[in-house]
C-alpha positions in Angstrom: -24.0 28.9 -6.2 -26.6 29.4 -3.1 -25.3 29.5 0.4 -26.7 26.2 1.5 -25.1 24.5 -1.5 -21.5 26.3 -0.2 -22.1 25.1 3.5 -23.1 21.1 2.0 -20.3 20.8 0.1 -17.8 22.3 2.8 -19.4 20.1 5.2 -18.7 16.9 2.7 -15.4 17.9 2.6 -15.2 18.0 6.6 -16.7 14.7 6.9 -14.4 13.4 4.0 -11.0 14.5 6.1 -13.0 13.2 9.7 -13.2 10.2 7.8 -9.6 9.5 6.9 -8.4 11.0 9.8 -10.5 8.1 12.0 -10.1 5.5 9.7 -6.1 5.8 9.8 -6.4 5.9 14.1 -8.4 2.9 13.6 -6.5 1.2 11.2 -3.4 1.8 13.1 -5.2 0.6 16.4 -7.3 -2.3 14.6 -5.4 -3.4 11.4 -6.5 -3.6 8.1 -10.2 -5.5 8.8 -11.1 -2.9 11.6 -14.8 -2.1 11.8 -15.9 0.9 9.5 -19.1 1.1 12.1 -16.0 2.0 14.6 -14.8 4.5 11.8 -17.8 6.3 11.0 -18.3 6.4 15.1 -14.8 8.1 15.7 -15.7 10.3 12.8 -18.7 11.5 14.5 -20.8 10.0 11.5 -23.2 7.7 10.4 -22.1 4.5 8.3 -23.9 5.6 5.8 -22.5 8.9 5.5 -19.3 6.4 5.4 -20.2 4.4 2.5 -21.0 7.7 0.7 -17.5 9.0 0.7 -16.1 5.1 0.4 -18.5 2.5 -0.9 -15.8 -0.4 -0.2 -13.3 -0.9 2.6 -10.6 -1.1 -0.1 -11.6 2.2 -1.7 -11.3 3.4 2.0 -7.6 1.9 2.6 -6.3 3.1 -0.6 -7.6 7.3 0.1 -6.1 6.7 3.7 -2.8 5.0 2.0 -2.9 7.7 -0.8 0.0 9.8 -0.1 2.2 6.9 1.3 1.4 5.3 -1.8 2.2 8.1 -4.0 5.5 8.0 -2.3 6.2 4.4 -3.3 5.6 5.6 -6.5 7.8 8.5 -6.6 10.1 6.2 -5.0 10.5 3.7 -7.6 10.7 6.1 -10.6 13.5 7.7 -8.6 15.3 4.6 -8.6 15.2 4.0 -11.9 18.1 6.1 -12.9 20.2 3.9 -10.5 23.3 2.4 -11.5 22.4 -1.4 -10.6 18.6 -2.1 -11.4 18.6 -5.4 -8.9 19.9 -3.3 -6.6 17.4 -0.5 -6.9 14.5 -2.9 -7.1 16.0 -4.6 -4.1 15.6 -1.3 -2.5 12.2 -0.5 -3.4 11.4 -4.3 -2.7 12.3 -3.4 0.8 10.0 0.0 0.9 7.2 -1.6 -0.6 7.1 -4.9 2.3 7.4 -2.2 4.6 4.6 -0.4 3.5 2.6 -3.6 3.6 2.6 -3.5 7.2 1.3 0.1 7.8 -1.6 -1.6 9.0 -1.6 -5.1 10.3 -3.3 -7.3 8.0 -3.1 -4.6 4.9 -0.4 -7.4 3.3 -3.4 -9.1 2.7 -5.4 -6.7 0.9 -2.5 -5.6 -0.8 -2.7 -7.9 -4.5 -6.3 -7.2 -5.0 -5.6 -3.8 -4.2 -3.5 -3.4 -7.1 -5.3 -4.6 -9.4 -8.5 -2.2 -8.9 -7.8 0.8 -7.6 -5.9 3.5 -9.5 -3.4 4.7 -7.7 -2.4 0.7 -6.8 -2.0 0.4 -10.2 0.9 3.3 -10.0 2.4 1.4 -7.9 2.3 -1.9 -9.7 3.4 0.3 -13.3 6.5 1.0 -11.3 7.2 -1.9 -9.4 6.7 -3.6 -12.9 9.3 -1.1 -14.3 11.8 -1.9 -11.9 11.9 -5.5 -12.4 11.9 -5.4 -16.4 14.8 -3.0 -16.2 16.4 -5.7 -13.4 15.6 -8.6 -16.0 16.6 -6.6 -18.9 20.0 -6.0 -17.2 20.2 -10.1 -16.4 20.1 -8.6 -12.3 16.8 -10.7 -11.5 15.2 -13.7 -12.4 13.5 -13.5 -16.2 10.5 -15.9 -15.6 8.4 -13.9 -13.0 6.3 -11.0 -13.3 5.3 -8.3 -10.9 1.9 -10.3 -9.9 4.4 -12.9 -8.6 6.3 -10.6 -6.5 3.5 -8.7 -5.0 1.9 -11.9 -3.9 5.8 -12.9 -2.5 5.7 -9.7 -1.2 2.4 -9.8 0.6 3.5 -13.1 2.3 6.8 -11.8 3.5 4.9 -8.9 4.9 1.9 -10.9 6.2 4.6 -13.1 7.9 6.8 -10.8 9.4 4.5 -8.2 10.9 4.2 -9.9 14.2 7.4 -11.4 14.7 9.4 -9.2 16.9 13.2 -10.2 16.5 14.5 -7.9 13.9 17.2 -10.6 13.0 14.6 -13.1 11.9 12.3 -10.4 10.0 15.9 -9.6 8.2 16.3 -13.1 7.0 12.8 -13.6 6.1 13.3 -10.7 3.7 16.8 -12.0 3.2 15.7 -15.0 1.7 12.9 -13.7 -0.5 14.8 -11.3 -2.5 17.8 -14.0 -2.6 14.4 -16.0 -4.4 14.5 -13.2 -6.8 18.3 -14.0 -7.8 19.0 -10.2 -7.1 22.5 -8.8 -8.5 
């Protein structure tokens, strides 16, 4: 491999990392529908060199979400050795709104997300585990799939990311997995 091939793909990598690195400051400062023109700037790129590395804004969320999303994952096959399934889907339930609001306005992306990217569809596979081992065990409801509860999901998330009295973000989430006749 020539020298200048070395030193291109090292600086890809470098402008790869820049990349997540900005867009999870922006993100964090922004929400979820922050500019990528404001990414690429902080990055100390061009938006095209952007769109190289991440040809969608989704594809861009999900690399910045990666490991956080990994965890979810991790997470839920954990739980899945747990005594009470509704209970350890309860708990994951809980992980998984929270994620949502990493970013404000990610609950929204959040469905679509999972069903196009890869690693979203980890975390679907075992959110969707969880709840057939709840409904197998007659802990949660038996006519709703995981689509269902990651769109319920999304709107608990969506509408309890700016509400700032813990007590009524409690009972939102409360009354959402009380929807899911968790036992």
């Amino acid at each position: 491999m020539s020298e200048l091939h070395r030193a291109t793909r090292a600086d890809a990598r470098r402008n790869h990392e820049q990349l997540l690195a900005a867009a999870n400051q922006v993100f964090t400062e922004h929400g979820a529908d922050a500019s990528l023109g404001q990414i690429a700037k902080r990055a100390g790129v061009g938006i095209g060199t952007l769109y190289r590395h991440f040809p969608t804004r989704d594809s861009l969320l999900v690399a910045t979400l990666q490991g956080s999303l990994l965890a979810l994952v991790d997470y839920a096959r954990a739980l899945l050795d747990a005594k009470s399934p509704g209970e350890a889907l309860k708990v994951w339930l809980k992980a998984y709104i929270k994620h949502a609001t990493t970013y404000r306005g990610l609950a929204v992306c959040l469905p679509p997300l999972t069903n196009s990217a890869s690693i979203c569809e980890l975390v679907k596979n075992a959110g969707t585990a969880l709840l057939e081992r709840a409904q197998a065990a007659g802990e949660a409801r038996a006519d709703i799939d995981f689509d269902d509860v990651a769109v319920m999901s999304a709107g608990v998330a969506f509408a309890t990311q700016e509400v700032k009295e813990a007590a009524r973000r409690k009972r939102v989430l409360a009354l959402f997995l009380d929807s899911l006749d968790l036992r």
